[in-house]
N, C-alpha and C positions, 0 to 999 in steps of 0.2 A: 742830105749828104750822109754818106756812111762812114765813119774811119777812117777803113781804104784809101777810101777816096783822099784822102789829105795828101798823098805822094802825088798825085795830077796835081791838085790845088800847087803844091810848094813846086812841082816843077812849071809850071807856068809862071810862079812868082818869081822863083827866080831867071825866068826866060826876060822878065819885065828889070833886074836888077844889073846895071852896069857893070862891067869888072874893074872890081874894089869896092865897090858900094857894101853897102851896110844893111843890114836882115837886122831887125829885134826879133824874136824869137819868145814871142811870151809863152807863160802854162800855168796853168793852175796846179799844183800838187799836193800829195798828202802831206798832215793825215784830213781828214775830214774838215771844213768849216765847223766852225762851233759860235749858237748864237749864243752874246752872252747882254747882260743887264749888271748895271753896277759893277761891270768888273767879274761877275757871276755866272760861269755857264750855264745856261738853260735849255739848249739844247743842244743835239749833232746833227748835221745835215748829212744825209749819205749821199755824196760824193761821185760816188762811183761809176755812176752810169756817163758823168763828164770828165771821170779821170779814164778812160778806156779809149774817150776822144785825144787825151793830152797826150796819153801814152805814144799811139797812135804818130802821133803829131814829130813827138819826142824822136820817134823811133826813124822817122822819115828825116828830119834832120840830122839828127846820129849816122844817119847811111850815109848822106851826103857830104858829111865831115869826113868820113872813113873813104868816102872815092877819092876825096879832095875838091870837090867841088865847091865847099865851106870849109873856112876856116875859124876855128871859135874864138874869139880874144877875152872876153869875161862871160860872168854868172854871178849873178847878186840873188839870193835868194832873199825874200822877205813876209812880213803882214799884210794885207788889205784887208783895211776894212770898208764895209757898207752901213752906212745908217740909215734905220728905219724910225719912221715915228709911233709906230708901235706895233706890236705883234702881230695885228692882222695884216700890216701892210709885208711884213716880214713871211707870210703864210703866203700872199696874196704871189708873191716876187720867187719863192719858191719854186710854187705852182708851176709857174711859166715859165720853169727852165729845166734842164737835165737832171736836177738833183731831185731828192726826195727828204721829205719830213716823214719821222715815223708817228705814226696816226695816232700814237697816245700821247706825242707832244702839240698837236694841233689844238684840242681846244685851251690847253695851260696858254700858249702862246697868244691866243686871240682872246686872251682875259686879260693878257699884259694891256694897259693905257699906256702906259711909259716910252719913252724910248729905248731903243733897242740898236744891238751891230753885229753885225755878224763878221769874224775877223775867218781870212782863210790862208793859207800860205800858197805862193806865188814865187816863181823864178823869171826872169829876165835873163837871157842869153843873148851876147854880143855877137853876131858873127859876120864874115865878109864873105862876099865873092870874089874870091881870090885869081879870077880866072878873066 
């Protein structure tokens, strides 16, 4: 799936959404995840290539607020985090998603034994079909 592609996805979601019904609208957002230990950052995760997705995502909802097809009633922005039980598992979990580790934090990371979180910031958006 490309980007793009998310205005299909969201107009079929909301094909499946009753009128008045309720959308959460989740995203990831900047600035970057940052893993950290003891309260310590030790790394930055670049982001990027899953904030292009959110953007994306962001922008396809945004249009449909603006036709009125949505209507927004909150936005709570906050933290998530993920615990790892150590660095490697934290490289490992990287790996296998959108973002990227820069290559001269990977072996510090997979010396870490310790446990490890990676905290990232996230928005939840209330919205309805008003229709």
């Amino acid at each position: 799936m490309q980007p793009e592609d998310v205005v299909d996805v969201l107009g079929r979601m909301l094909e499946a959404v009753v009128p008045g019904g309720i959308v959460l609208d989740l995203q990831v957002i900047r600035p970057n995840p940052q893993g950290e230990r003891d309260g310590h950052v030790v790394a930055e995760i670049d982001g990027e290539p899953l904030f292009r997705w959110a953007d994306a995502a962001t922008a396809a909802v945004d249009a449909r607020i603006a036709a009125g097809d949505l209507v927004e009633e909150a936005i709570d922005d906050h933290d998530v985090r993920k615990h790892y039980s150590d660095g490697a598992e934290l490289v490992e979990d990287v790996a296998r998603s959108k973002r990227h580790l820069p290559e001269e934090v990977v072996p510090v990371l997979e010396r870490i034994d310790r446990p490890l979180v990676v905290r990232e910031r996230c928005r939840v958006r209330v919205v309805d079909r008003d229709q």
